[in-house]
N, C-alpha and C positions, 0 to 999 in steps of 0.2 A: 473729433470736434476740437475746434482751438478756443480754451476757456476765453483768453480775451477778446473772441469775437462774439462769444456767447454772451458775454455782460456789455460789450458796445453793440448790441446791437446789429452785427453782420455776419451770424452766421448761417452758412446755407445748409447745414449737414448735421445741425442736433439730435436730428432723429439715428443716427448713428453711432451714438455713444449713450443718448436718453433712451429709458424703454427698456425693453424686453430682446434682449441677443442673444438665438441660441448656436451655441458653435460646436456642433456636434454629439459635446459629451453632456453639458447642462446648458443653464440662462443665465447671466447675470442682467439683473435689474439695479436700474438705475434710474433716480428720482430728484427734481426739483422740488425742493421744498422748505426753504430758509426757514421760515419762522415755527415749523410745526416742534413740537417738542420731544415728543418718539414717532416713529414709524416702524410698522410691520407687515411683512410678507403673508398673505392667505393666499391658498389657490390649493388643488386638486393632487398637488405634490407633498402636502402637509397636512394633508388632511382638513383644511381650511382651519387650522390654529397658527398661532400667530409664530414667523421668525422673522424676531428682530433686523432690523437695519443697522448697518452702522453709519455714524453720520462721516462727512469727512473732513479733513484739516481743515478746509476754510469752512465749515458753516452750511455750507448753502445746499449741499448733495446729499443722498442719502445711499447707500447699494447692498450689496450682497450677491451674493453666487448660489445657483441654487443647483445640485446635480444631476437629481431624478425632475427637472421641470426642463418638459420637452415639449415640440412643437402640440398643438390644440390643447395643450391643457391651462384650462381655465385660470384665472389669479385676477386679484384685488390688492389694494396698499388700505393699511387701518391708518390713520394718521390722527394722533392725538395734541390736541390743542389748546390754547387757553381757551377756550371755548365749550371743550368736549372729545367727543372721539367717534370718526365719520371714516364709511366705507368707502374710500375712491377708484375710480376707475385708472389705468395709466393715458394720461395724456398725450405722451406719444405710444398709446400701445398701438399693434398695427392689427388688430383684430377686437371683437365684442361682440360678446351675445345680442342677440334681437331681442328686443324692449318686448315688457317692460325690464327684463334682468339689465343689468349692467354691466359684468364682468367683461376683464379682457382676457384677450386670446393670446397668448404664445405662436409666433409664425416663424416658419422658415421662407425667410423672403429668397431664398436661393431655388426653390423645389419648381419654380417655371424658366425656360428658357425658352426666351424671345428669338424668333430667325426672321425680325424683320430690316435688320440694317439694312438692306438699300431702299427699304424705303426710309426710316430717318436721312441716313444720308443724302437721297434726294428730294426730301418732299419742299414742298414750296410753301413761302412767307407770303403768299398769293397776292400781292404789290404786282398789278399786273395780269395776274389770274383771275377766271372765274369762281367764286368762293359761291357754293350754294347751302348752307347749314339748315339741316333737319334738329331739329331741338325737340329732345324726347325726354318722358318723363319713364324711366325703365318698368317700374312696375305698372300702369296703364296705357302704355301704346299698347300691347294683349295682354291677355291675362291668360292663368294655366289654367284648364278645366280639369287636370288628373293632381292637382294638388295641392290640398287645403289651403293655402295661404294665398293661392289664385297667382302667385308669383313666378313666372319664367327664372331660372340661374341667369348666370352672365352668360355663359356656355350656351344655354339651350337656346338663347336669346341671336347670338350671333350671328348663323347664319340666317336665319328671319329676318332678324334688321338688315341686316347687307344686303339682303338681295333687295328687298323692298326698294332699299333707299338706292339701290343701283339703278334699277328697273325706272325708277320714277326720275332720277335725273338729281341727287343730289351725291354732293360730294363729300360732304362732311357733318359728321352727328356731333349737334351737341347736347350731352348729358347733362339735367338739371344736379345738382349737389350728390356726391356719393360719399360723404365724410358720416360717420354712423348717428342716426338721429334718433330720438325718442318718441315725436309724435310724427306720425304721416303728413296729418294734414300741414304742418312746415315744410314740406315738399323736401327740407334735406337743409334749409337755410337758416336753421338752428340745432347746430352741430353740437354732438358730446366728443365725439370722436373724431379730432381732426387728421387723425394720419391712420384711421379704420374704416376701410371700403365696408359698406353698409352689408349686415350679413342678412341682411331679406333677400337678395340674389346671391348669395354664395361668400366665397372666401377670395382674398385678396389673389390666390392664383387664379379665381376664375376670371376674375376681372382681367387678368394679364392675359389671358387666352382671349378674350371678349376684343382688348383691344391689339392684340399680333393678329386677328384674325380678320379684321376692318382693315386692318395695316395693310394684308395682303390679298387683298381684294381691294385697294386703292382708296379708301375710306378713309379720312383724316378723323380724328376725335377730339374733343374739346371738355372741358369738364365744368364746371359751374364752381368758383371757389369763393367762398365767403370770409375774408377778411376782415368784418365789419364787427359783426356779433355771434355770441352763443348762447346756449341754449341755460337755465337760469337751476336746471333740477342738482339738488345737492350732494350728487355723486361724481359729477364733472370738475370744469372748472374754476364755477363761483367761489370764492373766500376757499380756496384751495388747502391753503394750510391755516385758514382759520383768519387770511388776509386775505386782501387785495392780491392778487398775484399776477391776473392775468387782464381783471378788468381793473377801472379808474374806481379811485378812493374816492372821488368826489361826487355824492348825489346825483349833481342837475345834469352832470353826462355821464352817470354808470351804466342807466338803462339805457336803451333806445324806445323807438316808439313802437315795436313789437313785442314789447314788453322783455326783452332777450338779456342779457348784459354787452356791455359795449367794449369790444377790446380799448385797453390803453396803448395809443400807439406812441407816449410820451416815454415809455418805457422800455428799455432794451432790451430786456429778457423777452417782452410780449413780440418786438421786431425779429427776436430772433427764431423763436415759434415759428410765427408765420412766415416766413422768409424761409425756414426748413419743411414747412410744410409745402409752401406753393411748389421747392425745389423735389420735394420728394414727390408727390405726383407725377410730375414732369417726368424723373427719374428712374422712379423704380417701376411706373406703369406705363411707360414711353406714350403719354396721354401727348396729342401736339400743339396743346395750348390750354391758354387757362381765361374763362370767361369773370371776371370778379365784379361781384355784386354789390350795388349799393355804393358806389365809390364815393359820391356828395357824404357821404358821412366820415369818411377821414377826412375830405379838402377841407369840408368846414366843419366847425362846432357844430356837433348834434345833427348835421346838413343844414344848417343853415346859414344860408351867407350873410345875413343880417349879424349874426354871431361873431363873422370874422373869420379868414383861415386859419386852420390845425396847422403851423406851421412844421411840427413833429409830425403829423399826417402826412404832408406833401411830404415831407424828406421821407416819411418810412418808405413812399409808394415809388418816390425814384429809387431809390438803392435797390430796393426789392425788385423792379424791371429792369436795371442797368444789369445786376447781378444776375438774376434768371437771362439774360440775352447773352451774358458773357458762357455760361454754363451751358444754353441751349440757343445759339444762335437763329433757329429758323423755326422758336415755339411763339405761335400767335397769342398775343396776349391783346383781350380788349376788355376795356370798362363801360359798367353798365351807367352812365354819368348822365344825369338830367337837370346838370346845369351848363351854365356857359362858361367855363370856368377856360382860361386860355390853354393851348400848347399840349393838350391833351396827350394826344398823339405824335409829339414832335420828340424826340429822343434829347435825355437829359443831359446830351453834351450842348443839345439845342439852349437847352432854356426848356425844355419840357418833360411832363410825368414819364415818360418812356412807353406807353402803349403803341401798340400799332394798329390800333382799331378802335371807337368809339360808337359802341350804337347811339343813333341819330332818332331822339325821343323824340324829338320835337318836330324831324319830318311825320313819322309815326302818329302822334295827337295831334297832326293839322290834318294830315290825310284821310285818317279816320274820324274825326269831326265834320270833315268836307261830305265822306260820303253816308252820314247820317240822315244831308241835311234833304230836303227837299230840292227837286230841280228847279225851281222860283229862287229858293234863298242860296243857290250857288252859284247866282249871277252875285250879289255883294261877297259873298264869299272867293270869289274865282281865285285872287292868288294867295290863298293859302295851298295851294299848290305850285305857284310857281317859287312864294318865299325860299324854301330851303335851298334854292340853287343862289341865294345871294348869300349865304356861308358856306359850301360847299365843301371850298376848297382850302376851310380855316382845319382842317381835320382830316382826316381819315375813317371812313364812316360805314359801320354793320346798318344799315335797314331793318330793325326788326318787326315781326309780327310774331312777338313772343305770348309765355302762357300768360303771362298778365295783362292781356284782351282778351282772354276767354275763358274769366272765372269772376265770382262777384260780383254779379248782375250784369258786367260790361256787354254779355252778349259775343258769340264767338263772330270773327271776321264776316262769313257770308252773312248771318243775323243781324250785322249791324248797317249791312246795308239800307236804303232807303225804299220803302213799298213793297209790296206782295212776294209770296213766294217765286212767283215766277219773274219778275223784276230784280230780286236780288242776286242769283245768278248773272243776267249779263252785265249787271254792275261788278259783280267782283270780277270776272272775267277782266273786264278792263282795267278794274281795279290793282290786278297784279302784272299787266301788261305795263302799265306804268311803273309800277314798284320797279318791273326789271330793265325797264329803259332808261330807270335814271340811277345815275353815280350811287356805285354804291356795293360793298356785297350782300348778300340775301339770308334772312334767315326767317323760318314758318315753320310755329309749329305745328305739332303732329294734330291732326284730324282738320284743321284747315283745308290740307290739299283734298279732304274728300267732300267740302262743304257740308262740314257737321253742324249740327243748327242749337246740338244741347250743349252747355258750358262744362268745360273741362270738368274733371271729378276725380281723384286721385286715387279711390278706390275703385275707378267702372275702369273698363277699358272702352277703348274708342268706340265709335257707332259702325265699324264694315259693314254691319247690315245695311246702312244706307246706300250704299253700292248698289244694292238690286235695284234702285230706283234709279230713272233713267236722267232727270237730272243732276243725280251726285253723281252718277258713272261716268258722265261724258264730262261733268266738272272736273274728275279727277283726272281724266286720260288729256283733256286741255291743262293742267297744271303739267301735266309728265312731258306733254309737245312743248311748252313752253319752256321747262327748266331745260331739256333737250337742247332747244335754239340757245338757250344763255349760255351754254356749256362751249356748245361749238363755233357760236360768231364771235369771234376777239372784239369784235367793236363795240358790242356790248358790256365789254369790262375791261379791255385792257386799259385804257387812259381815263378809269374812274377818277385817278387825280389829276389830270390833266385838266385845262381849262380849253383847251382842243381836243376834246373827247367829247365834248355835248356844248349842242346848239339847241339854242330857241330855233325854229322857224316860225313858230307861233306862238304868243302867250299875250295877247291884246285881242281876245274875241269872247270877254263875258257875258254879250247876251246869247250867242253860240253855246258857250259851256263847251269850246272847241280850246285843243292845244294839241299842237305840232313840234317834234325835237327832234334832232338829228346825232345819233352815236357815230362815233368812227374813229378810227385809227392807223396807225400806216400800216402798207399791205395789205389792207382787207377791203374787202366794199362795206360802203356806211350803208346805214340801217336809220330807215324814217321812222318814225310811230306816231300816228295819230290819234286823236282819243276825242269821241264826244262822250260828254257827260251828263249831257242834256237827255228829256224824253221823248223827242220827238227827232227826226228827221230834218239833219242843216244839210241845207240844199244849195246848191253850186256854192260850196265852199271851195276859194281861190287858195292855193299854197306856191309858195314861190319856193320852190325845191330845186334853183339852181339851172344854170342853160344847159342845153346837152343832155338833160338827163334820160334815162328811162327808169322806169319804176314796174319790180314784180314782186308782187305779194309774199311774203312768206307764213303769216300768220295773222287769221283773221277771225275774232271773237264772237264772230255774226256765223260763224261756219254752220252747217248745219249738224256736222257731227262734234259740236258742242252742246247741242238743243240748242241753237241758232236759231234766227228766224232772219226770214228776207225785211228790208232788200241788204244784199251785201255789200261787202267792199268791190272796187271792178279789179281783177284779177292782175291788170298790167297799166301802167300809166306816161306818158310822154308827154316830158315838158315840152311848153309853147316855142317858141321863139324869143320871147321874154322868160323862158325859165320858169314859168308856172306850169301847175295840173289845176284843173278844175273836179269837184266830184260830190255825188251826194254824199253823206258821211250819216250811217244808219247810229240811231238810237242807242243811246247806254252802249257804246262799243268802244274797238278801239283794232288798230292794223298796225303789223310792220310790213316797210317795204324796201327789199335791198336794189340800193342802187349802182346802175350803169351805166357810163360813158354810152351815146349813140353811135353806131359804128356808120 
């Protein structure tokens, strides 16, 4: 580590000289903590009695060398303060007990070797690619029936999720938060432990196994990182050495409204944390991107734009994706941002944050607002579905249907559809026929694709049992056809930013509740998708699909081995001479049809 990068704020590699380093024969520990007044060494190699720290020349460090502390064995820093004298965990340790203990763990971060270079070497920034992301929560996508904590390892977990998620047509997982946390129900997004993979699945080599072993079975990983805030329990990072250290000295933005504390990103040490921390994920668990949460909360004061911008915020978050892109040139980075804040995604030589991906919130709460409503009141509503395509292409855009629509009474995706159990079905069906027709890559998460109808739960594991029932089976084998087709037609995603990748052919038919687009790109045959949203049956609806054309189905939501019902789509279709098809267009549905030249 270069100390002057560590106090300006850029450095990418503190965790490398802060912490816990065993090199064979012992550890040396090394500790931030300016203002504390002594420090000492406890852990399982002293018997938990205390050996002094020595501080160093300038002030600000504290270390020691320890002989007989080797890897797993336990340790704590006592830090005494004008305050008092408080047990902490290490900040960068890279292991910790499961809660409620605290302690950190001693690791040998060498004891895994990774054999996945050619896939880093080749994996793709999917600019161009189909990106389909599974977003799992690890300990309830299953749960362990042989062992008390109901918890799968990262190990036992591997090939389960891989295959699943291969079988079904997605390409890439992403994990909610695995920084070590103290209460569950924070899913992980109130950290104590930012540079310690959560030890309810295992130890930091399992997790390196979990991801070489997604690597080589062509599975990309993604990690949930939070940036924002941590967790507030007085063994972390709160009032560290009895200060301000890592959060703002200033009341009205210490906390947030999670009640968490709020990193300061006015400050350099706290930029330099996080910025080693985003780097060491990336690094030492060859993760191939990082999803970060809650980003409105560094752009603006508190998130809120009435506040003003965090101008410290923006600069932290460019440096920090300029620097991670320089280090990891092909790691996906996007933000979870739900405001309209400019340049998101434009790279900070642009004039922008440096993300390469923005989920698209506000396609997300029109869409699912839209299909709340009644088929009456989605005639005034109609283009809030077409709206997102008039910013489209201010960005670069994730689609999500993440876990926050299917928890806190929101109601999970199929449930929020509009009418009976057996209407809600072919509304979703069309529901995600749309999502993957329009610009954009894909992300859903887990128990959606089976049409689960109870709200996520972080202690249950998913509903499988509703599989036996004949409409989640057929809704989930229609999810697995359709991610299928997204995967293998380029024109479905290669020019998601193109503004010649998607066409209207239809979006002026609101008492229809009809809308017609067309995907394409060069070399491939375009791809129509129709969609009623209506309840009833529009009858000779006219589309002007182009002279010459012909039209053959490839995917159609009225199928019968969806639990379909008649009447369907017609199987093949030939424009007029004027370039139109005529057709009945059945109920809550929706079709692709790939097109060709008449010969």
């Amino acid at each position: 580590m270069n100390i002057s990068d560590f106090f300006s704020g850029n450095s990418f590699d503190s965790y490398k000289w802060l912490g816990a380093h065993f090199d064979g024969k012992g550890t040396m520990f090394r500790l931030y903590a300016p203002n504390a007044r002594e420090v000492s060494l406890i852990g399982d190699f002293n018997g938990w009695s205390d050996s002094n720290m020595a501080r160093t020349a300038d002030r600000n460090f504290w270390e020691i060398y320890i002989e007989d502390a080797i890897p797993q064995m336990m340790y704590k820093y006592r830090i005494n303060t004008a305050y008092g004298s408080t047990e902490r965990c290490d900040p960068y340790g890279y292991g910790m007990e499961l809660r409620p203990k605290f302690a950190s763990i001693i690791r040998d971060m060498s004891d895994f070797a990774f054999d996945d270079n050619s896939w880093l070497q080749s994996r793709p920034t999917w600019h161009g690619d189909a990106l389909n992301i599974y977003e799992v929560h690890l300990g309830s996508w299953k749960t362990n029936p042989d062992d008390e904590s109901g918890w799968f390892t990262y190990k036992q977990l591997a090939p389960k999720l891989v295959s699943y998620c291969k079988s079904m047509g997605y390409n890439c997982i992403e994990v909610m938060p695995l920084s070590e946390h103290p209460c569950d129900e924070s899913w992980g997004y109130q950290a104590t432990g930012f540079y310690a993979p959560t030890s309810r699945y295992g130890t930091a080599a399992e997790l390196k196994y979990f991801i070489n072993y997604c690597h080589k079975n062509g599975i990309a990983v993604i990690m949930d990182f939070v940036p924002v805030h941590f967790a507030v329990d007085g063994y972390a990072l709160a009032k560290f050495d009895g200060t301000a250290v890592f959060e703002s000295g200033y009341s009205d933005i210490a906390y947030s409204e999670w009640g968490s504390c709020s990193f300061d990103h006015t400050h350099p040490v706290v930029c330099s944390f996080l910025k080693s921390a985003a780097n060491y994920w990336l690094d030492e668990f060859h993760f191939d991107g990082l999803r970060m949460d809650a980003i409105s909360r560094i752009i603006y004061w508190a998130g809120e734009p009435s506040r003003g911008e965090n101008v410290c915020g923006t600069r932290f978050l460019k440096t920090m994706n300029q620097g991670l892109k320089l280090l990891h040139p092909s790691a996906v980075l996007c933000a979870e941002d739900s405001t309209d804040y400019p340049r998101v995604t434009k790279s900070v030589e642009q004039g922008g944050l440096g993300f390469d991906y923005k989920w698209d919130m506000g396609w997300m709460n029109d869409t699912l607002d839209y299909f709340k409503k009644t088929p009456e009141q989605r005639v005034d509503a109609y283009h809030k579905l077409t709206f997102s395509m008039l910013y489209n292409y201010s960005e670069k855009y994730i689609l999500p249907f993440s876990h926050d629509e299917s928890v806190h009474g929101k109601a999970t995706i199929v449930q929020k559809m509009y009418g009976n159990y057996e209407d809600k079905f072919p509304q979703a069906r069309a529901l995600y026929m749309y999502m993957y027709a329009h610009p954009g890559k894909k992300l859903n998460f887990m128990g959606n694709e089976i049409g689960q109808l109870r709200e996520w739960d972080e202690k249950q594991e998913q509903d499988w049992n509703v599989l036996t029932y004949p409409m989640h089976d057929s809704f989930s084998k229609f999810i697995k056809k359709l991610c299928g087709i997204y995967l293998k037609m380029p024109a479905l995603s290669r020019w998601d930013d193109s503004f010649d990748g998607f066409r209207w052919l239809d979006c002026d038919s609101a008492l229809r509740r009809c809308y017609a687009a067309l995907r394409s790109c060069p070399g491939e045959k375009p791809i129509a998708a129709i969609f009623n949203f209506s309840d009833r049956v529009q009858e000779n609806y006219v589309l002007n699909i182009g002279f010459g054309n012909r039209l053959k189905i490839i995917l159609d939501s009225t199928d019968d081995v969806w639990s379909g019902c008649a009447p369907h789509y017609p199987k093949n279709l030939t424009a007029d001479k004027n370039g139109c098809v005529k057709l009945n267009v059945p109920r809550y549905s929706a079709a692709y049809y790939e097109l060709s030249p008449k010969k």
